[in-house]
C-alpha positions as CSV (number, residue, x, y, z in Angstrom):
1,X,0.0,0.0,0.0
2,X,1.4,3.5,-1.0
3,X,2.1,6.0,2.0
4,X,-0.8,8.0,3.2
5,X,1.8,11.0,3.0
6,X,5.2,11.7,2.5
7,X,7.2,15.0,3.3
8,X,10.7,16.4,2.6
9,X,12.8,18.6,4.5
10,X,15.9,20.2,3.3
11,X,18.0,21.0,6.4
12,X,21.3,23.3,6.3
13,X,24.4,22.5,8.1
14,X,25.2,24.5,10.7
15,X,21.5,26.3,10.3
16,X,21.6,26.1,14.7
17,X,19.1,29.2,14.5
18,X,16.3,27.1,12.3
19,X,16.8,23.8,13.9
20,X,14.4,22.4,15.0
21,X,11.6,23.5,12.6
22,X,11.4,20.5,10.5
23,X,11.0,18.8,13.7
24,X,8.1,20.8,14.7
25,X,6.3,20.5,11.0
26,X,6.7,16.8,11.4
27,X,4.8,16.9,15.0
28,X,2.0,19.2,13.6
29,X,1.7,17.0,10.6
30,X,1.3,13.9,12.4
31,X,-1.2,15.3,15.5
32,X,-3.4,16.9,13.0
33,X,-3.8,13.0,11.6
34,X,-4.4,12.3,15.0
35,X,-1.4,10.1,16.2
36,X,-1.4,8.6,19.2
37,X,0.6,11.1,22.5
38,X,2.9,8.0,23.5
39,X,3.9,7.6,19.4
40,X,3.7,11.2,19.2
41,X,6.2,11.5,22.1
42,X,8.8,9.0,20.6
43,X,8.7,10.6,16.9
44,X,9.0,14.3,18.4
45,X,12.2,13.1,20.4
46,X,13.9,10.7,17.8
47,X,12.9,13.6,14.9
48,X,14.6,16.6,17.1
49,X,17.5,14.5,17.3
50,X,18.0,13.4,14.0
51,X,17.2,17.1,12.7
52,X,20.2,18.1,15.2
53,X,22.7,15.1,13.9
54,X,22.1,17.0,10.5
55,X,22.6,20.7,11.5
56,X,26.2,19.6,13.2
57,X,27.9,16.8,12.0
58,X,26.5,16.8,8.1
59,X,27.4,19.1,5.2
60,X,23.5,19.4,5.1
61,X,20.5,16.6,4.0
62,X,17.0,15.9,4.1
63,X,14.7,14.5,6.6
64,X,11.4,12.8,5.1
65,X,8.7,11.8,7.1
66,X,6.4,9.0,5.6
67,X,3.0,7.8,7.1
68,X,2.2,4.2,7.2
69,X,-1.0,2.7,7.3
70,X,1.2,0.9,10.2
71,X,4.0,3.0,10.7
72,X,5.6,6.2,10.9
73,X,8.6,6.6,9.1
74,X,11.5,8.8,9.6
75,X,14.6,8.6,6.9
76,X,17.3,11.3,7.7
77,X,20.2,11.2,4.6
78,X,23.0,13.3,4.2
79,X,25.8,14.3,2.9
80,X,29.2,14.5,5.0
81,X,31.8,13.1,7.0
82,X,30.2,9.7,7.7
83,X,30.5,7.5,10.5
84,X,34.0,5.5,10.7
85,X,32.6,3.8,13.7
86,X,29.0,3.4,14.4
87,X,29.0,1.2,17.3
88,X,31.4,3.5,18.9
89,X,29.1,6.5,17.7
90,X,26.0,4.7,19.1
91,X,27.7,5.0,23.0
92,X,26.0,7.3,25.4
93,X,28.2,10.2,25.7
94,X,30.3,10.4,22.9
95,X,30.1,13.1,20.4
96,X,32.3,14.7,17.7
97,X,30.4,18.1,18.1
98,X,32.3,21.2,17.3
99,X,32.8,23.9,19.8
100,X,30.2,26.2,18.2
101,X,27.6,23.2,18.9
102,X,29.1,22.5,22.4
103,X,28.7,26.3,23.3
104,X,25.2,26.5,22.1
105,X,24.2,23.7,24.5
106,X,24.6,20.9,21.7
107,X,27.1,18.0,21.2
108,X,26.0,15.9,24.4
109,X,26.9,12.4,22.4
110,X,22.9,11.8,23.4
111,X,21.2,11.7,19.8
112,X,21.9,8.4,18.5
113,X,21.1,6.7,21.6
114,X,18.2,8.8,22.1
115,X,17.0,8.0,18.4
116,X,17.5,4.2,18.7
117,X,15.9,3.9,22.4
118,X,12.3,6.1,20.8
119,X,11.5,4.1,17.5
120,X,10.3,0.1,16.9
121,X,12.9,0.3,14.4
122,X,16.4,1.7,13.4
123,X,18.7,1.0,10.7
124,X,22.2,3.4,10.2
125,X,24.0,3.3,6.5
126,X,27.2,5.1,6.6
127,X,30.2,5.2,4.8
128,X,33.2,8.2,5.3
129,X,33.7,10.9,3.4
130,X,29.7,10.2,1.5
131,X,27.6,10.6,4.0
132,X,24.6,8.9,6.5
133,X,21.1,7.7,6.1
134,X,19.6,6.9,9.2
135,X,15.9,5.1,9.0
136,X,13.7,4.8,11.9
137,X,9.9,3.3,12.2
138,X,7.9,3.6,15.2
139,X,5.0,1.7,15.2
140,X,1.4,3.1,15.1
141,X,-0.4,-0.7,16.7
142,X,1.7,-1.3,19.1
């Protein structure tokens, strides 16, 4: 079955004053289709997250939300640095924020955890020096 709907948003490296705002979109989007709070929850935090991962560590990408019949679907690709090692990358704590993101209040090595922990489902593709695609579902029977 095709996707109810399905929603790009380009997001800017380094845009730390607009971040955020494809996350919000995304959490109108899916309360005015009347998404569950608990699901709701999980998207806003694993979205705001994601949306973040772009605005520092990427060169800049896209963040696409798809609705399911079953599912929400969250698909974050970019273009950058890559990961050289995701199951270090995936520890609580660690972080290859810049200063700039570390003196806004960013950087906490939090996101990737936080992402995997919120969604039913999580899948990370990188390779160095092309960039990332991280895809998450979160369920909407659970």
């Amino acid at each position: 079955m095709a996707a109810l709907i399905e929603k790009s948003f380009p997001v800017e490296a380094g845009a730390y004053e607009t971040a955020g705002e494809a996350s919000a979109v995304i959490k109108r989007t899916l309360k005015q289709l009347g998404v569950n709070s608990e699901v709701l929850r999980h998207v806003s935090v694993a979205c705001y997250e994601v949306e973040l991962n772009l605005v520092i560590h990427s060169l800049g990408g896209t963040l696409t939300l798809r609705v399911d019949p079953d599912q929400v679907v969250l698909i974050s690709k970019d273009v950058g640095p890559g990961i050289p090692d995701i199951e270090k990358a995936m520890t609580e704590g660690f972080s290859t924020a810049n200063e700039e993101a570390r003196t806004l209040g960013f950087g906490a090595g939090m996101g990737l955890p936080n992402m995997k922990r919120n969604a039913t489902t999580f899948e990370i593709e990188s390779e160095v020096g092309v960039g990332t695609t991280i895809t998450m579902g979160f369920a909407l029977n659970a």
